[in-house]
C-alpha positions as CSV (number, residue, x, y, z in Angstrom):
1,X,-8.7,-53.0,-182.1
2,X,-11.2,-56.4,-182.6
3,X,-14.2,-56.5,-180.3
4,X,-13.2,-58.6,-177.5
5,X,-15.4,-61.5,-175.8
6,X,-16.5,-59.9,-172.3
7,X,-14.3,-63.1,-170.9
8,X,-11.2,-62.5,-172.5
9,X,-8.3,-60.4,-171.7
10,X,-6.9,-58.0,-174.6
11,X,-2.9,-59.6,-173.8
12,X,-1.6,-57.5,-176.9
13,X,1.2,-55.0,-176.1
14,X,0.4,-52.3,-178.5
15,X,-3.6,-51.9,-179.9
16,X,-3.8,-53.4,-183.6
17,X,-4.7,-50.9,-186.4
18,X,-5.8,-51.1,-190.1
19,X,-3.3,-49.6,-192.2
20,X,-1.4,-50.9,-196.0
21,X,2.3,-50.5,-196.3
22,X,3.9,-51.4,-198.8
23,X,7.1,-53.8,-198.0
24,X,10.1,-55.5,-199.3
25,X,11.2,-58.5,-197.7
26,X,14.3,-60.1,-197.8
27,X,14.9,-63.7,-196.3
28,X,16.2,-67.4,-196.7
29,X,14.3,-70.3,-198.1
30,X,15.9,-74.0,-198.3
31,X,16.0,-72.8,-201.9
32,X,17.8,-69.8,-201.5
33,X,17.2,-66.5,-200.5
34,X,14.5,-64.2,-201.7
35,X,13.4,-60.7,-201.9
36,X,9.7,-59.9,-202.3
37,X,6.9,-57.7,-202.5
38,X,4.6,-57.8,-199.4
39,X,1.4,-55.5,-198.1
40,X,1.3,-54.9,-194.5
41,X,-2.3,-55.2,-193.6
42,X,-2.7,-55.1,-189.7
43,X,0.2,-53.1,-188.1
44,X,0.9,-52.7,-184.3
45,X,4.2,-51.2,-182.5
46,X,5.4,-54.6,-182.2
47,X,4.7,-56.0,-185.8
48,X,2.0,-56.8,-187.7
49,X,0.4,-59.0,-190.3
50,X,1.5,-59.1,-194.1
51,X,-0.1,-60.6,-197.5
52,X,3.5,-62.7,-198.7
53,X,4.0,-64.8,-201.5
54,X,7.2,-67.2,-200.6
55,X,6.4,-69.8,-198.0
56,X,8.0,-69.1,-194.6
57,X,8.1,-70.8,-191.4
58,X,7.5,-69.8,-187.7
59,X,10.8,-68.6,-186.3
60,X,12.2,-67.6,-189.5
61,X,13.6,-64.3,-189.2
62,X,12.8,-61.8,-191.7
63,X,14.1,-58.3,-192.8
64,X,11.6,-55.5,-194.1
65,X,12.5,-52.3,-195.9
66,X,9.2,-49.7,-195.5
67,X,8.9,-48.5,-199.1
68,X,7.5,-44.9,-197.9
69,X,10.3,-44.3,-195.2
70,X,13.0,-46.5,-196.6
71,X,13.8,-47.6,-193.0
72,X,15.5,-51.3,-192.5
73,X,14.0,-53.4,-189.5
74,X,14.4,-57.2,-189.0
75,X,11.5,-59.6,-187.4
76,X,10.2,-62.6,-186.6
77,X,7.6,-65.1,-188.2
78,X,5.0,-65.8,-185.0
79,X,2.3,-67.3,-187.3
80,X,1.7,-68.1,-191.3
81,X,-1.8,-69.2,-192.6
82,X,-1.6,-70.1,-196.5
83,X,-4.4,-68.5,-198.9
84,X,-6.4,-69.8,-201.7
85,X,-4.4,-68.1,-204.5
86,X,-0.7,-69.2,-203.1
87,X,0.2,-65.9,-201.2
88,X,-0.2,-66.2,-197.4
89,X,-0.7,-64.2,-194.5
90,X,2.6,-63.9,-192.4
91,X,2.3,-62.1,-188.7
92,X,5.2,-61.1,-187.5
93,X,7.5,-59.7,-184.5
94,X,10.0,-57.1,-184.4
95,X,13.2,-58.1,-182.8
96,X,14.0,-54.6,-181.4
97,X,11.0,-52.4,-180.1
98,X,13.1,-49.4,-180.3
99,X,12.5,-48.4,-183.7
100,X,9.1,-46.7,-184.7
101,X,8.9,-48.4,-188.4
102,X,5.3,-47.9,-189.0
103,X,6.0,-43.9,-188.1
104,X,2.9,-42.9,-185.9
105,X,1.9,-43.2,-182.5
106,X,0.1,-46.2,-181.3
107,X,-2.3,-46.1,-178.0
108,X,-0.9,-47.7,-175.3
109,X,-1.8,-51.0,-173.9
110,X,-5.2,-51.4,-172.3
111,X,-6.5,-48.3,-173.6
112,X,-10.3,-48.5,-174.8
113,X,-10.9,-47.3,-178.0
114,X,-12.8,-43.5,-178.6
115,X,-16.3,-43.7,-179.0
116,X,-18.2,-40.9,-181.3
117,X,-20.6,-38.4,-180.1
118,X,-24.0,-39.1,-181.2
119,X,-25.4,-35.8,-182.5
120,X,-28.1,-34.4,-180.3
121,X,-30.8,-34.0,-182.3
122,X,-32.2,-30.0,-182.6
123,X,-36.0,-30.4,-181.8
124,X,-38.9,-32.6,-181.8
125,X,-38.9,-35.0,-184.9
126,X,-41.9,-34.5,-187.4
127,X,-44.3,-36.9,-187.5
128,X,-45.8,-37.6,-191.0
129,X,-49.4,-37.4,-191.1
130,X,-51.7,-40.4,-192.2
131,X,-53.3,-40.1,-195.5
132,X,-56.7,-40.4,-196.1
C-alpha cells in the first residue's frame, strides 16, 4: 500500500500490492484485434496495473489469460499513461469480482499495513574509547 497524505482518504477497495505476472492479453484495436504479451506490476483484488505494448483506450474492455494459472478473466481499461520506449502502463478493472485471478488473499479494505518489531537490543552498547 503507498504512504498516504495524513489528509487523504485510502478510497481503494482492496490494498495494492507489488507482485509480476506474467499476461496475455487479447483485445480490439481500430486495426484489428491483437494478442500480447503484458507484465502485471501492481495487482489488487479488483485489477491492477500492467506494462502493454498496443495502444488502448479508457473503457476498452480487455481479456487476460494468467500464464501461471491459465485462468481467463475479462476487464476494463480505467487509466493508460504512454512510456518513453512505446510500451505503456495500462490500469485496469475486473468486470466480475468473483473470481480470485491473482490467487492469494488480499487484506481487506481499510486495514493498516504490519509494522516489524524492532529488535530489543541485549545489553548496554559499548562505547569505544578515545585514543590517545
Amino acid at each position: 500500500m503507498g504512504t498516504l497524505h495524513f489528509r487523504r482518504i485510502e478510497r481503494r477497495r482492496t490494498a495494492r500490492v507489488a507482485l509480476c505476472v506474467d499476461l496475455i492479453v487479447h483485445g480490439e484495436t481500430e486495426n484489428g484485434k491483437f494478442k500480447a504479451e503484458a507484465r502485471a506490476v501492481s495487482v489488487s483484488g479488483h485489477g491492477g496495473m500492467m506494462v502493454l505494448e498496443p495502444d488502448v483506450e479508457i473503457g476498452q474492455k480487455l481479456v487476460l489469460i494468467n500464464m501461471n494459472s491459465g485462468q481467463k478473466t475479462e476487464c476494463n481499461v480505467v487509466a493508460s499513461k504512454a512510456l518513453r520506449d512505446g510500451e505503456r502502463y495500462v490500469a485496469f478493472e475486473f468486470t466480475t469480482s468473483e473470481n480470485n485471478f491473482w490467487k492469494m488473499c488480499f487484506p481487506t479494505a481499510g486495514t493498516k499495513p504490519m509494522r516489524r518489531a524492532v529488535p530489543a537490543l541485549v545489553g548496554p552498547v559499548p562505547v569505544a574509547k578515545a585514543a590517545r
